[in-house]
Residue frames as qw, qx, qy, qz and C-alpha x, y, z in Angstrom:
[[0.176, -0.194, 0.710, 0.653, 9.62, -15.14, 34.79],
 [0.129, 0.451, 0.879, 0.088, 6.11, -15.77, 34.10],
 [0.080, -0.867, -0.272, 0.410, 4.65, -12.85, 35.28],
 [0.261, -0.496, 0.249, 0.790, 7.12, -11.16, 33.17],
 [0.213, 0.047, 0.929, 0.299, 6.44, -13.05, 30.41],
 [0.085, 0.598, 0.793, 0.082, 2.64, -12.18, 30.56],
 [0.048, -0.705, -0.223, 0.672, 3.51, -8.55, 31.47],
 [0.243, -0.247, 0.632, 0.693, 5.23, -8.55, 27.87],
 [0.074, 0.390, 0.837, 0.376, 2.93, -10.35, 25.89],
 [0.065, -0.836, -0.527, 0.139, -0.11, -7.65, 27.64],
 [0.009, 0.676, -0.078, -0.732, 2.29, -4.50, 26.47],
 [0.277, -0.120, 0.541, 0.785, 2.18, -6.03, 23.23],
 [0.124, 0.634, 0.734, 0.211, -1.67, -6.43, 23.02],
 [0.008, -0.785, -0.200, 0.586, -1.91, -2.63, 24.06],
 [0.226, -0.503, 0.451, 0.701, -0.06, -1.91, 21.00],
 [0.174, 0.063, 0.879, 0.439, -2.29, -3.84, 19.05],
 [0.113, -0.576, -0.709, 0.390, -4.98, -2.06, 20.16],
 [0.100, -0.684, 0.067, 0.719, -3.65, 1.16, 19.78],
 [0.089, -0.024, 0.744, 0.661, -3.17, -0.02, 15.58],
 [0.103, 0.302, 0.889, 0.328, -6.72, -0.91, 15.80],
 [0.012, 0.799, 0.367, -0.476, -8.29, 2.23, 17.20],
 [0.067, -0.526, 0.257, 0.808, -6.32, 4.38, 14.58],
 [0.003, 0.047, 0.761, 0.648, -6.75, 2.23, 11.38],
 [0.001, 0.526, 0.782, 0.334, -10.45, 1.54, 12.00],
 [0.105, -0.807, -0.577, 0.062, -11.44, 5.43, 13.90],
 [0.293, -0.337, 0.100, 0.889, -8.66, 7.62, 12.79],
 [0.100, 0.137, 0.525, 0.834, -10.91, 8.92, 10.14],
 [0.326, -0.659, -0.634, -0.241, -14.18, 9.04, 12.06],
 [0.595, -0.358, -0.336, 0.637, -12.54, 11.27, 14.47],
 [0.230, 0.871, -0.020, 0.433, -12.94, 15.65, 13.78],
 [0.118, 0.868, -0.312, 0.368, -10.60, 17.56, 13.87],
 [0.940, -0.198, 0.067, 0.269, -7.68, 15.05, 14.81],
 [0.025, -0.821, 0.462, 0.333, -4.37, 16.88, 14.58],
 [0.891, 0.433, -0.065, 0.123, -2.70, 15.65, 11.83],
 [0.559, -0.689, 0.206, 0.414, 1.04, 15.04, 11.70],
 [0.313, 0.784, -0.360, -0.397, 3.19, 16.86, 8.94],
 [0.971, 0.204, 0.110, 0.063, 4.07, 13.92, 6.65],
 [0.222, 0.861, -0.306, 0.342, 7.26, 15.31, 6.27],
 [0.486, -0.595, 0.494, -0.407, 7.91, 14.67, 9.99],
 [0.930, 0.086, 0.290, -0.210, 6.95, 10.85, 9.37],
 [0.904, 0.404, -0.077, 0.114, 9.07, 10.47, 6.61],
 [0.226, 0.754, -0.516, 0.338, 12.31, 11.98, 8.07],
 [0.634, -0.307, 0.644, -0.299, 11.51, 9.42, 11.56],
 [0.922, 0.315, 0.026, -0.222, 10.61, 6.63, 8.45],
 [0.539, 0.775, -0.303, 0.129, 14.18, 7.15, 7.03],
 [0.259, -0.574, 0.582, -0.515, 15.88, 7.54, 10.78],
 [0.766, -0.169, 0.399, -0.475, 14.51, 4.66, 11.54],
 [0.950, 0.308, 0.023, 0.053, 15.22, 1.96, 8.65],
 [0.816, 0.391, -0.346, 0.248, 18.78, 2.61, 8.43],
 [0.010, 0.557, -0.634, 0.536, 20.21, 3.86, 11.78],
 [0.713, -0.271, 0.376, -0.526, 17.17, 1.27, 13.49],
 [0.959, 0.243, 0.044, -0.136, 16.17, -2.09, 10.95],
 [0.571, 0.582, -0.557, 0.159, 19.59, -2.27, 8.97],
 [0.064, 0.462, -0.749, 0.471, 22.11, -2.80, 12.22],
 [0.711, -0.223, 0.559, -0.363, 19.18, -5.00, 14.03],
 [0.940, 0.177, 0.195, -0.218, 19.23, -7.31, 11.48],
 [0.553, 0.628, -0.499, 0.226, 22.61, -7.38, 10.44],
 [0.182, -0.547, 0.595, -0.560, 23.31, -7.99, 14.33],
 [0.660, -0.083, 0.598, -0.447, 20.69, -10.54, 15.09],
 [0.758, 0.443, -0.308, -0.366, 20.41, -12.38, 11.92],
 [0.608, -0.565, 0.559, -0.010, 21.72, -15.87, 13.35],
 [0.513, -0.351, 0.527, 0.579, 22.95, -16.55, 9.89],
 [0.083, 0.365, -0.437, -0.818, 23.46, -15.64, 6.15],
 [0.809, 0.483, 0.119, -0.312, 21.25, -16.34, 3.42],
 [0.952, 0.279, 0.001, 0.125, 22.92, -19.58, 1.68],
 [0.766, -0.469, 0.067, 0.434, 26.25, -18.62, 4.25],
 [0.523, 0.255, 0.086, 0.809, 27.53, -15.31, 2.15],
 [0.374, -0.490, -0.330, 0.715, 27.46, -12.35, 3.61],
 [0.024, -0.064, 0.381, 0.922, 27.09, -10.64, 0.68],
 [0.332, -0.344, -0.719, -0.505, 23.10, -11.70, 1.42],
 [0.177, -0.108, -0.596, 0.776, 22.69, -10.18, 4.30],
 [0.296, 0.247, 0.274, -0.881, 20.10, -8.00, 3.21],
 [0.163, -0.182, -0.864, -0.440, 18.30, -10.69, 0.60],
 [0.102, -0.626, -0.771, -0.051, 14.88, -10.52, 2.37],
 [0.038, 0.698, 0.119, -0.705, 14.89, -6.82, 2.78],
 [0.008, 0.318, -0.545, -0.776, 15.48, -6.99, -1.12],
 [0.099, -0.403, -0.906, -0.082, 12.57, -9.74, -1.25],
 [0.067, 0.810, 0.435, -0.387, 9.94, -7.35, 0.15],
 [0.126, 0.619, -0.036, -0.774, 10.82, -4.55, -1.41],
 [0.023, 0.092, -0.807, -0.584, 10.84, -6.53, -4.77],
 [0.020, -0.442, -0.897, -0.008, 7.59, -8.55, -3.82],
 [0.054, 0.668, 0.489, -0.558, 5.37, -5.42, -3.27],
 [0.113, 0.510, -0.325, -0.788, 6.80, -3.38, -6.05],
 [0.015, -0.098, 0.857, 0.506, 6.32, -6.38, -8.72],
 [0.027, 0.462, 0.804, -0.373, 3.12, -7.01, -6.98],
 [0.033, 0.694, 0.229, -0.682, 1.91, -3.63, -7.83],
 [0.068, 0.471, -0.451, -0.755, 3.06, -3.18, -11.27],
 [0.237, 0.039, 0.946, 0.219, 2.32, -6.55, -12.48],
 [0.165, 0.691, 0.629, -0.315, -1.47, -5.74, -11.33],
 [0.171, 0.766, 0.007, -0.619, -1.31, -1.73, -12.92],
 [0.150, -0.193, 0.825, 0.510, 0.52, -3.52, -16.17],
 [0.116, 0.128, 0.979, 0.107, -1.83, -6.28, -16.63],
 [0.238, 0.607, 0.722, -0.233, -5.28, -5.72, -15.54],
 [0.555, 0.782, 0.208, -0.193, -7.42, -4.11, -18.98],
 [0.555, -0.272, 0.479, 0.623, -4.07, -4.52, -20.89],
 [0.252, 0.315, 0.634, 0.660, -5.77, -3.95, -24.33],
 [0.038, -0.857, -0.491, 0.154, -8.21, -1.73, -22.96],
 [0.700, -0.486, 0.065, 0.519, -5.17, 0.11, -22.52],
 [0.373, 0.019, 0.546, 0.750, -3.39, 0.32, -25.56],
 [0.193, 0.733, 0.595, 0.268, -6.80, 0.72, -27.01],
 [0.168, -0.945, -0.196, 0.203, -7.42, 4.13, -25.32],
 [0.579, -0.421, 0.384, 0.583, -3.67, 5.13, -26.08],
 [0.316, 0.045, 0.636, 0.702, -4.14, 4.84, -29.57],
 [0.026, 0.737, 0.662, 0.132, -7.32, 6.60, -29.53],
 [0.411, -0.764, -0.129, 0.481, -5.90, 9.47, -27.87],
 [0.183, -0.417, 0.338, 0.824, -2.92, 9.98, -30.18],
 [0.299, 0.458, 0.672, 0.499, -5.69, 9.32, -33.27],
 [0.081, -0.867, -0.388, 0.304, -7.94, 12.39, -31.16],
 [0.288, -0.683, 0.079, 0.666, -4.77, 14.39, -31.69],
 [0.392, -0.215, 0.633, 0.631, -4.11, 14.00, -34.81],
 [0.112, 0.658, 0.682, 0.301, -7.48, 14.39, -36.44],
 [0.291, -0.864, -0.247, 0.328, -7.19, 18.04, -34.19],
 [0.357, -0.592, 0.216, 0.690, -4.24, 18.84, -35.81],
 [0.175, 0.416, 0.779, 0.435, -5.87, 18.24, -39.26],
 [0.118, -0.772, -0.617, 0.095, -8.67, 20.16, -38.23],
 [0.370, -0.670, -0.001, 0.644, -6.63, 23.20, -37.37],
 [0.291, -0.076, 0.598, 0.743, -3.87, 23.12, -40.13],
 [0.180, 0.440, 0.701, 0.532, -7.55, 23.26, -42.52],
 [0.266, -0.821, -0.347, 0.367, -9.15, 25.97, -40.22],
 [0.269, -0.694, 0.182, 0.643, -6.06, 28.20, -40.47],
 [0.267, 0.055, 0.631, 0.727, -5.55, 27.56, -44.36],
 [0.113, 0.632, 0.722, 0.259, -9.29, 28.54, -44.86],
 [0.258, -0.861, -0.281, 0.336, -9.15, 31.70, -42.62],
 [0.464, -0.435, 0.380, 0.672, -6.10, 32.44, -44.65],
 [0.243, 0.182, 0.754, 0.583, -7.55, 31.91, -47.99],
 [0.020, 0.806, 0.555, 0.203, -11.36, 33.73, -47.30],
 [0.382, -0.704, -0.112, 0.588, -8.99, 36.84, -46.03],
 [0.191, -0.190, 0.596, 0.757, -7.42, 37.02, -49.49],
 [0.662, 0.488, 0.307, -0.480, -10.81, 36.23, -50.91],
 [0.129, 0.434, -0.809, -0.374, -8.59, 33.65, -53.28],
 [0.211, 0.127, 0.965, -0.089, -11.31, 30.59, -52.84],
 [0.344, -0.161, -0.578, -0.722, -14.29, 29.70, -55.21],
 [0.641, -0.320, 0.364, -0.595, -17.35, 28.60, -53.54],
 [0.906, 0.043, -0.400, -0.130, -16.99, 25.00, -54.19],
 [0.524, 0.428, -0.570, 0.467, -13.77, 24.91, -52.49],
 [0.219, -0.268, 0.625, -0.700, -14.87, 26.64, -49.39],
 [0.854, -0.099, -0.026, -0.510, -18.21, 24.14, -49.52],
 [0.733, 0.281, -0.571, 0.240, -15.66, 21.12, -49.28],
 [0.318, 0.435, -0.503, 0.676, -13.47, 22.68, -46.91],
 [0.203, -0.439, 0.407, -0.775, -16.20, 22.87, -44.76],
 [0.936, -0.133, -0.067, -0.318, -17.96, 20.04, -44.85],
 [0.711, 0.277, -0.509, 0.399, -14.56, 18.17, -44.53],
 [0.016, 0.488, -0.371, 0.790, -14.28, 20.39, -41.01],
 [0.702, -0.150, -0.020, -0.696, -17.30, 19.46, -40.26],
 [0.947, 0.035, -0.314, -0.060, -16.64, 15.70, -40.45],
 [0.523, 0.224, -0.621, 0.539, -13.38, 15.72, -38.93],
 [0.198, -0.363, 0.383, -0.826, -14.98, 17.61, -36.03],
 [0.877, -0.058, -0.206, -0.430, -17.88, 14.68, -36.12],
 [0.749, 0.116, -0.598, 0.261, -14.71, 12.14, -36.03],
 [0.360, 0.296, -0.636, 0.615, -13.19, 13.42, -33.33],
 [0.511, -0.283, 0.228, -0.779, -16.21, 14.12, -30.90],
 [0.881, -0.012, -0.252, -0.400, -16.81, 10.49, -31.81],
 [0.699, 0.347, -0.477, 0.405, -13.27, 9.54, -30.60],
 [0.210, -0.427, 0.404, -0.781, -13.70, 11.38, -27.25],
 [0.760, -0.204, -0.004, -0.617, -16.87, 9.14, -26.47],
 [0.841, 0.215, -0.477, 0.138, -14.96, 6.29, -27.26],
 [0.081, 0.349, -0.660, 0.660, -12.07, 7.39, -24.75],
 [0.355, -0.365, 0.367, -0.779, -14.48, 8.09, -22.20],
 [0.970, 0.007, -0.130, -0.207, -16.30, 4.53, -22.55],
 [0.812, 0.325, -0.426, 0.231, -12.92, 3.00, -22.67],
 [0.071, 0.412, -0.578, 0.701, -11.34, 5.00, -19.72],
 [0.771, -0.338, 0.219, -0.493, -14.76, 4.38, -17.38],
 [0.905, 0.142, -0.380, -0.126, -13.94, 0.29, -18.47],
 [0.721, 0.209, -0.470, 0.465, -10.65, 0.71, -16.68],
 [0.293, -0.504, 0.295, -0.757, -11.49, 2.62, -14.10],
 [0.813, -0.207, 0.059, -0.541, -14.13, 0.43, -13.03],
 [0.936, 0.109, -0.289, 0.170, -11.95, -2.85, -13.64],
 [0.313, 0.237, -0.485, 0.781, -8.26, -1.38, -11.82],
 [0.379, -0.481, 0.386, -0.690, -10.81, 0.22, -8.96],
 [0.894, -0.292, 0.032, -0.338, -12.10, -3.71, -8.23],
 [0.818, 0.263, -0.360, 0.362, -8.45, -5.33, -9.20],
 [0.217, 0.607, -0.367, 0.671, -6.70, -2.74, -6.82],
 [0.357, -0.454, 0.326, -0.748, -8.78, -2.94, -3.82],
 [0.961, -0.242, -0.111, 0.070, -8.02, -6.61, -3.57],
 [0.672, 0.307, -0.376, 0.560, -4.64, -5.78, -4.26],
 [0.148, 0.453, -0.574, 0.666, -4.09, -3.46, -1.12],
 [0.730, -0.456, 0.093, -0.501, -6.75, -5.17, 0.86],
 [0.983, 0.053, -0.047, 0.169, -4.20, -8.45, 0.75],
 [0.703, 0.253, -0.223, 0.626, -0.84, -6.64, 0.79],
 [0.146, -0.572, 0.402, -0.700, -1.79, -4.04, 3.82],
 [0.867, -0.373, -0.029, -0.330, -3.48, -7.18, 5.54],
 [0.892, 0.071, -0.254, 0.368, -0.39, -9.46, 5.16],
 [0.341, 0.394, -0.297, 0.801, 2.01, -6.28, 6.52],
 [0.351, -0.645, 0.149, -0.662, -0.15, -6.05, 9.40],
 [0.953, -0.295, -0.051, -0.046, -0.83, -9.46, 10.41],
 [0.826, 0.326, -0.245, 0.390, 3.16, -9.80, 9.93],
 [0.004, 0.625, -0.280, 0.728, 3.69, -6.46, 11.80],
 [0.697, -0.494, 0.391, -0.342, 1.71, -8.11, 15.62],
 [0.908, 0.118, -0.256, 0.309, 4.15, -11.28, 14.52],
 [0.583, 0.487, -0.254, 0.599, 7.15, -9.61, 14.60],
 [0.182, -0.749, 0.035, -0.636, 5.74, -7.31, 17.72],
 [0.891, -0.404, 0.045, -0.203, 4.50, -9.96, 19.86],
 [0.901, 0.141, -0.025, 0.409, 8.27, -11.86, 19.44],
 [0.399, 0.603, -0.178, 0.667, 10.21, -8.41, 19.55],
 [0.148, -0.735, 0.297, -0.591, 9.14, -7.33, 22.62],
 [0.969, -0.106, -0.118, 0.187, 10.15, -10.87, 23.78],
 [0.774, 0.434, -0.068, 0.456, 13.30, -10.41, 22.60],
 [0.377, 0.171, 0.082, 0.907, 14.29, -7.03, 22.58],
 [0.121, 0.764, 0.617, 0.145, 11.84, -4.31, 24.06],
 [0.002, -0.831, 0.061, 0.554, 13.36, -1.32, 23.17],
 [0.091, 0.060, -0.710, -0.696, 13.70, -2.18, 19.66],
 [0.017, 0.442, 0.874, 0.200, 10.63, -3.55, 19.51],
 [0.013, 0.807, 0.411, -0.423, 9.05, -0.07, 20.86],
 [0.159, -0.429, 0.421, 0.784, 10.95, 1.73, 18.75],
 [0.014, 0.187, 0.840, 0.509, 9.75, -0.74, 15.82],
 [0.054, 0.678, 0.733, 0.033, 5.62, -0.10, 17.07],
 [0.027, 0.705, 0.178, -0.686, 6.11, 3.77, 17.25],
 [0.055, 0.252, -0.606, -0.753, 7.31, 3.68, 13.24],
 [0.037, -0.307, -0.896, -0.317, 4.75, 1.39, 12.29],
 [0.061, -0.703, -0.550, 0.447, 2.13, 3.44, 14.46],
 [0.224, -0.519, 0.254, 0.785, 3.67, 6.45, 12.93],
 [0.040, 0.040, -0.815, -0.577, 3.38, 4.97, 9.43],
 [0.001, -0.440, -0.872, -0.213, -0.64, 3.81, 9.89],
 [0.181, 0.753, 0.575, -0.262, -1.86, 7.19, 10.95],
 [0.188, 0.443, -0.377, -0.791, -0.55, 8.82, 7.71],
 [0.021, -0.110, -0.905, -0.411, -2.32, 6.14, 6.21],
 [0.025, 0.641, 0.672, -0.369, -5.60, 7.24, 8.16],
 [0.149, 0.686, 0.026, -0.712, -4.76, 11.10, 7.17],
 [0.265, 0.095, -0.654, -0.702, -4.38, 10.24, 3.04],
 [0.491, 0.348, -0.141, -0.786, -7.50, 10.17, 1.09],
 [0.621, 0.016, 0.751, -0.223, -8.93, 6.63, 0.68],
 [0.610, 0.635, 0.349, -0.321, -10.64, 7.55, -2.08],
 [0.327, 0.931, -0.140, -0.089, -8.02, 8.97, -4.24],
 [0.697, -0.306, 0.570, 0.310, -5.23, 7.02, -5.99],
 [0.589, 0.720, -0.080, -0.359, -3.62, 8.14, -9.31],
 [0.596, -0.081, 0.692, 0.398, -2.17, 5.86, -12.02],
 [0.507, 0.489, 0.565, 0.430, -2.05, 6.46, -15.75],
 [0.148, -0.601, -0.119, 0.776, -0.93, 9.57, -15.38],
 [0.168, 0.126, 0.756, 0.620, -1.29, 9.54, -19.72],
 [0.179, -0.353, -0.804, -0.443, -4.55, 8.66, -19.43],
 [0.146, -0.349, 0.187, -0.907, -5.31, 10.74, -16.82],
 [0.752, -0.421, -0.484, -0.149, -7.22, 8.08, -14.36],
 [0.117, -0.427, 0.670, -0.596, -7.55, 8.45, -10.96],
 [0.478, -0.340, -0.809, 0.045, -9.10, 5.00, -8.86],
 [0.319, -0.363, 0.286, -0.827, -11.99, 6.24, -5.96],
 [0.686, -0.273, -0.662, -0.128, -12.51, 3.16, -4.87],
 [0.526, -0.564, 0.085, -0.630, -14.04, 2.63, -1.34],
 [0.187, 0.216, -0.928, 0.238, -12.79, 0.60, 1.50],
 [0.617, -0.322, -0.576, -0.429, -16.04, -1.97, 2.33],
 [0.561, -0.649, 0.305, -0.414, -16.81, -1.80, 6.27],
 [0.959, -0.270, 0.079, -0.017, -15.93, -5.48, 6.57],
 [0.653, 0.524, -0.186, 0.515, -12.23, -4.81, 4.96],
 [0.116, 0.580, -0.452, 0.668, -11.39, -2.20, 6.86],
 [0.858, -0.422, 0.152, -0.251, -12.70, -4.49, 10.29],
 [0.931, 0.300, -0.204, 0.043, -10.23, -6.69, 9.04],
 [0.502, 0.508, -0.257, 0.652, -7.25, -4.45, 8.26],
 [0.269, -0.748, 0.233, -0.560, -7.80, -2.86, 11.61],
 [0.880, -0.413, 0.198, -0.127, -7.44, -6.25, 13.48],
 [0.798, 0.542, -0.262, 0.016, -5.04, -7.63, 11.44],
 [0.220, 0.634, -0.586, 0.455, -2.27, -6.63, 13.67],
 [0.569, -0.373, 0.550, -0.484, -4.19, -7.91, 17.01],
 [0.969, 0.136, 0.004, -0.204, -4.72, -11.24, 14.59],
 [0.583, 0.571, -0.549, 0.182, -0.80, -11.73, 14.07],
 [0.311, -0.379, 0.620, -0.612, -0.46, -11.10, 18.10],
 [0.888, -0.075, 0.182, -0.416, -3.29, -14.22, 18.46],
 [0.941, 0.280, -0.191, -0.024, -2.04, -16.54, 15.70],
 [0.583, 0.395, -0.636, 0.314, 1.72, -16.29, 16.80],
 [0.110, -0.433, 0.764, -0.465, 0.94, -16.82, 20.54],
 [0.902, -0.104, 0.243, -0.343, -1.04, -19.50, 19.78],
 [0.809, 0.488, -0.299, 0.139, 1.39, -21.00, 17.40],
 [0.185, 0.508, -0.722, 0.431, 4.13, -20.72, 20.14],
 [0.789, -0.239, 0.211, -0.525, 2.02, -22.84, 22.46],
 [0.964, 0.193, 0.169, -0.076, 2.57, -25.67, 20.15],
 [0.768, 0.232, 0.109, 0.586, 6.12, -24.73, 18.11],
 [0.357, -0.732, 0.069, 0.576, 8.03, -21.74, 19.77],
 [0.544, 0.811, -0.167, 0.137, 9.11, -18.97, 16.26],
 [0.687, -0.085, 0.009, 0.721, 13.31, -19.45, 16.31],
 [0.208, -0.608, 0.236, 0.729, 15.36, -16.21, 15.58],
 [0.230, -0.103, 0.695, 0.673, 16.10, -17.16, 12.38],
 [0.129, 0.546, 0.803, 0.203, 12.47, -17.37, 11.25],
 [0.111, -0.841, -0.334, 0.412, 11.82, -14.13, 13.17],
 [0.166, -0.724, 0.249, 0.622, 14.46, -12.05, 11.54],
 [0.241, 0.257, 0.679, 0.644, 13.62, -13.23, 7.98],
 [0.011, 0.698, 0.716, 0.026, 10.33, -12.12, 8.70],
 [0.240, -0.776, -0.121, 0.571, 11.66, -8.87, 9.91],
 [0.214, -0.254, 0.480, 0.812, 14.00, -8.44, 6.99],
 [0.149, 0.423, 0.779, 0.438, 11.09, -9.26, 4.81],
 [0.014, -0.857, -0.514, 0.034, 8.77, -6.74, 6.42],
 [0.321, -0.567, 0.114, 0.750, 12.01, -3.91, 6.48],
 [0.332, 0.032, 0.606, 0.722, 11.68, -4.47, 2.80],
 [0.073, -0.699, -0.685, -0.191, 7.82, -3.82, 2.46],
 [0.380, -0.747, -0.130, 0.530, 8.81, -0.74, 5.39],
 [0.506, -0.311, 0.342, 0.728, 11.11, 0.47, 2.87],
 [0.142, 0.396, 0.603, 0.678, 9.13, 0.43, -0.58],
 [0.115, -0.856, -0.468, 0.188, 6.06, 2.10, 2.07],
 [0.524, -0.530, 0.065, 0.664, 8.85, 4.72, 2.72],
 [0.353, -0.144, 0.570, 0.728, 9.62, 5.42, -0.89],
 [0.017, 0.374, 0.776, 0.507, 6.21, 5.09, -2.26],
 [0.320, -0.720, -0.571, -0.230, 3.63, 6.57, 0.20],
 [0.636, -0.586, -0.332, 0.377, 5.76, 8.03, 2.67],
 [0.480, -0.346, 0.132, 0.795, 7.95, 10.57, 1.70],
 [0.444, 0.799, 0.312, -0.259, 6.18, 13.56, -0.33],
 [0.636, 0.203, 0.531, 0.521, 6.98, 13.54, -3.89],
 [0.426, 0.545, 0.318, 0.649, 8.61, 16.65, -6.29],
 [0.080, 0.544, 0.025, 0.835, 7.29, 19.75, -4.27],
 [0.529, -0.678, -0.167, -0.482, 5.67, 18.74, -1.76],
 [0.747, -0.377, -0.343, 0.428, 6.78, 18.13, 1.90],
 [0.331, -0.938, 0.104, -0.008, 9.00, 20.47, 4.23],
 [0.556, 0.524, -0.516, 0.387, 12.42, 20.31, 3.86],
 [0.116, -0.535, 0.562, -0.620, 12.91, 21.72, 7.41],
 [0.802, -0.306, 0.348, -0.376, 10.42, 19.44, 9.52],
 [0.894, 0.318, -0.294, -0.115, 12.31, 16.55, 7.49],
 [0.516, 0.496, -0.558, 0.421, 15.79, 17.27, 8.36],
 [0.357, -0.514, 0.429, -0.651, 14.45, 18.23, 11.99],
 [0.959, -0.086, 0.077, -0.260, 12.60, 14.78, 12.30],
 [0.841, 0.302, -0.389, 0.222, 16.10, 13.15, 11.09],
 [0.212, 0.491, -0.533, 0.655, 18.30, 15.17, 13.60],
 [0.662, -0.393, 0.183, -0.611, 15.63, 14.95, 16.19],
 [0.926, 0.063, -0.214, -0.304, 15.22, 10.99, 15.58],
 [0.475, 0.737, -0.330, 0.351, 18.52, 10.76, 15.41],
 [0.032, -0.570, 0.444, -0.691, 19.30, 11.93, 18.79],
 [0.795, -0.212, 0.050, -0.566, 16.48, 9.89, 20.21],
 [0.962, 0.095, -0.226, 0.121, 17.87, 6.57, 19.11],
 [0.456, 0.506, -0.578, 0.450, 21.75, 7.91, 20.56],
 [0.401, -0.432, 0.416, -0.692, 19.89, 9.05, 23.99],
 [0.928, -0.015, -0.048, -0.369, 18.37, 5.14, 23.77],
 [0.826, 0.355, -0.384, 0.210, 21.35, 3.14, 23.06],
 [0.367, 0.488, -0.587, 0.531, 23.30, 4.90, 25.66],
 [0.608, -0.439, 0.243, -0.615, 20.43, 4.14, 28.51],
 [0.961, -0.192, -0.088, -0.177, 20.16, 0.83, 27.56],
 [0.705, 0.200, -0.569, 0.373, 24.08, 0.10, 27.73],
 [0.235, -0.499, 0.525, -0.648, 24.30, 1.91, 31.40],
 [0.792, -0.214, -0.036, -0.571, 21.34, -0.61, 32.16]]
């Protein structure tokens, strides 16, 4: 039992391993085959509701506040906590900076459409040769200024937009350096305790998550749009000692929860909040980062990855009951 026991615990550190070679040298790696996100997100999909949903509805060793109708409450928690998390931060941080730039924008336009409207009336009027020279000496010096205003109103922007840039690229890159750290460290919890439990869920569970961290390796670090308005993209840079972190993170959950069972074995119940809580986080990933948005992606490698997946999990279920 022991031996077993340690054989477990040493497939889980492999696993943790395997997280930390990708997150911290999937990008240092040429020419790494990349997998079709597409592929990822149809196994992402396959996975949360034919995999998460039915374990935790199954193992959950009871309701949230004994109604059934709360079954999935911490899968709604995560998915809430990350989203609010996110917005709160993109909302909040240079709030007036914000507006400011907003209202500069539509002031840009408007001084342009001025500009025109007097453009076209003049071109209209020195065609006819209906305009004295005073008039057109106005008309143009009035061009002239508006054309002054608005060049001045650009600069502005561009001062104002750098302000937020520079403020959302340092606000942000705490924000996912803290909410991909917590979902890792949480992820070798849940591992280290699953393949306890349950290790054919629990393999299942480290191929998605695996799955899931080297599309996170293949997208663009650098590159994160928001303000789609305002046309800002964030190029902020993950600092060597961060990404040391985030790469351990997972082998640090594996540490802290088999030291922490040493002293106070995790119940079920604790586990399978945790789970529900991290399905939820699994889910928004899914929605937000995972699945390619408007045009992009493959239809076909999608549906194939579902049917495929699909099949996988039936061809599983029916080994383990023979077993």
């Amino acid at each position: 039992m022991i031996i077993e026991h340690i054989c477990l615990v040493l497939i889980a550190f492999i696993f943790g391993v395997t997280f930390f070679l990708v997150e911290y040298y999937g990008q240092k790696i040429p020419n790494l085959p990349t997998i079709p996100v597409s592929i990822v997100g149809g196994i992402s999909v396959t996975y949360f509701f034919l995999v998460l949903l039915p374990e935790i509805s199954e193992n959950l060793p009871e309701y949230p506040f004994h109604f059934k109708l709360f079954e999935y409450l911490f899968v709604l928690i995560g998915f809430s906590f990350i989203h609010v998390t996110e917005k709160f931060i993109l909302q909040r941080v240079e709030s007036k900076t914000q507006h400011s730039v907003r209202k500069l924008m539509q002031m840009e336009d408007d001084v342009e459409k001025v500009e025109d409207k007097i453009e076209n009336y003049l071109n209209e009027e020195l065609t006819q040769n209906h305009m004295d020279e005073q008039i057109l000496k106005n008309l143009t010096n009035t061009i002239k200024e508006l054309h002054e205003k608005r060049i001045s109103i650009e600069d502005e922007i561009i001062v104002k937009k750098q302000k937020i840039h520079d403020h959302m690229n340092e606000e942000f890159e705490k924000f996912k350096f803290s909410t991909n750290f917590l979902y890792h460290f949480i992820i070798g919890l849940i591992l280290l305790n699953l393949i306890i439990v349950n290790l054919v869920y629990a393999i299942l569970f480290y191929f998605f998550a695996f799955f899931r961290a080297v599309i996170s390796t293949e997208m663009d670090p650098q590159k994160y749009q928001i303000f789609t308005d305002l046309d800002i993209e964030l190029d902020y840079q993950e600092p060597k000692i961060n990404k040391l972190l985030l790469a351990s993170a997972t082998l640090m959950g594996m540490i802290f929860d088999l030291g922490f069972d040493l002293i106070y074995p995790i119940n079920l119940e604790i586990l399978y909040i945790l789970f529900s809580f991290i399905s939820g986080v699994i889910l928004y990933t899914i929605v937000r980062e995972i699945i390619p948005q408007k045009e992009k992606g493959n239809p076909l490698f999608f549906l194939l990855s579902v049917i495929g997946f699909t099949i996988t999990i039936f061809i599983i279920n029916i080994f383990v009951s023979l077993i």
